[in-house]
N, C-alpha and C positions, 0 to 999 in steps of 0.2 A: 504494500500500500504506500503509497505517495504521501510524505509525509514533509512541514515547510520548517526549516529550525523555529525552537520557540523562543528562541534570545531576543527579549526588547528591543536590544541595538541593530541586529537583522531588518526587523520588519521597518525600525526608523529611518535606518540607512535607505532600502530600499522602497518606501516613502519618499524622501526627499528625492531620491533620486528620478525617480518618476514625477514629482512634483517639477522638478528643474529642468527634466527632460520635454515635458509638457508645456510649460511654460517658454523654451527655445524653440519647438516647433510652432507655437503662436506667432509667437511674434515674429517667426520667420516668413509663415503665412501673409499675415497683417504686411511686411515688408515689400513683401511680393506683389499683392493686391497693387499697392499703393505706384509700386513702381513700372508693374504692365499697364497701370491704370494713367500714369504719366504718355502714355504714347497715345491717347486719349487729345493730345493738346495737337501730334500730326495729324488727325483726321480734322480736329477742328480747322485749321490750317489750312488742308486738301479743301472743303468747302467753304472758306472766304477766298480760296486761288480760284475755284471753279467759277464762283463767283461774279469775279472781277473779267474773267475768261467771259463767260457771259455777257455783261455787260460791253464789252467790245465789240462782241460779236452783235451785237442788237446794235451799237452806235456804226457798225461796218453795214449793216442792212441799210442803213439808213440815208446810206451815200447812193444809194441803186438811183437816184435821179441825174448823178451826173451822165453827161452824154459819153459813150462809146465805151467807159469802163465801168459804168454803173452796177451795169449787170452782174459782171466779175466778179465785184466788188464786194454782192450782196450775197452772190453764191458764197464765197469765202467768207462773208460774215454769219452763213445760215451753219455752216458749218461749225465755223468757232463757236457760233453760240450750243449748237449742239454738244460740243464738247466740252465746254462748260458746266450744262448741266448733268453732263454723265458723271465730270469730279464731282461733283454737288452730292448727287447717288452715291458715286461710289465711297466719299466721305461722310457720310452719314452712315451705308451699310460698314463701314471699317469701326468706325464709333461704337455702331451700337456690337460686333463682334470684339472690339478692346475690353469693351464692359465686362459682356461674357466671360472673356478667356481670364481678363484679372479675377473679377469673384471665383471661377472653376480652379484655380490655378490656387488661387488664393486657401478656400477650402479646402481642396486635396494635401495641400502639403501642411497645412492646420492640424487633419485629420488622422492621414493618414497612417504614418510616424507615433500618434499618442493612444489612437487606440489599444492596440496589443501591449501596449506597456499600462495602460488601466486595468486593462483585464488581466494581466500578469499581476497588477499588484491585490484584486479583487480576490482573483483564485487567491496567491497565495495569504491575504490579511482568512479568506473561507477557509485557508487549510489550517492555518494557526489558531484560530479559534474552534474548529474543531472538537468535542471531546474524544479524551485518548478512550481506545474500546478496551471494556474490562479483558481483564486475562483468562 
């Protein structure tokens, strides 16, 4: 039978130990979060450039009444504004996937790391407390 020492200083050591362990993976989490969540400010970025791309592209339309390159002018402005708002898109779907990946990212390594050492300390504070079985 599986049995866990019953030395007070055993189960304190490995207490803190787990207490300490726990508390590094947090806050390595929380670290994490905070820092894939900083890449959060390049998607903001990509949609005020998208923008601004935009807006060119709508002041390039706008030239379409000059004589002989007007036309040229507006096809390449239909364009630019088109592209434009594809960064705009694509800066928002990057946004709202930075969100994601930081809180996923963030939790997992929160998580993951502390579990099996709660439950290591769970089991063995259940094995300690245990009564010994008669003889």
């Amino acid at each position: 039978m599986v049995r866990a020492p019953r030395q007070k200083p055993f189960v304190t050591v490995l207490a803190v130990f787990v207490a300490a362990w726990t508390i590094l993976w947090i806050v390595l989490g929380v670290v994490t979060w905070h820092e894939v969540r900083t890449l959060h400010r390049l998607s903001t970025t990509v949609v005020k450039s998208g923008f601004a791309v935009q807006q060119t592209g709508n002041a390039l339309q706008g030239l379409r009444a000059i004589p002989f390159v007007g036309g040229d002018v507006a096809r390449i402005g239909r364009q630019v504004t088109a592209a434009g708002i594809d960064a705009r898109r694509s800066g928002h779907a990057s946004a709202s996937a930075v969100d994601n990946l930081a809180t996923l990212l963030g939790i997992a390594i929160a998580i993951v790391p502390t579990v099996p050492m709660l439950v290591l300390l769970a089991v063995t504070l259940w094995l300690v407390r245990r009564p010994e079985p008669a003889p």
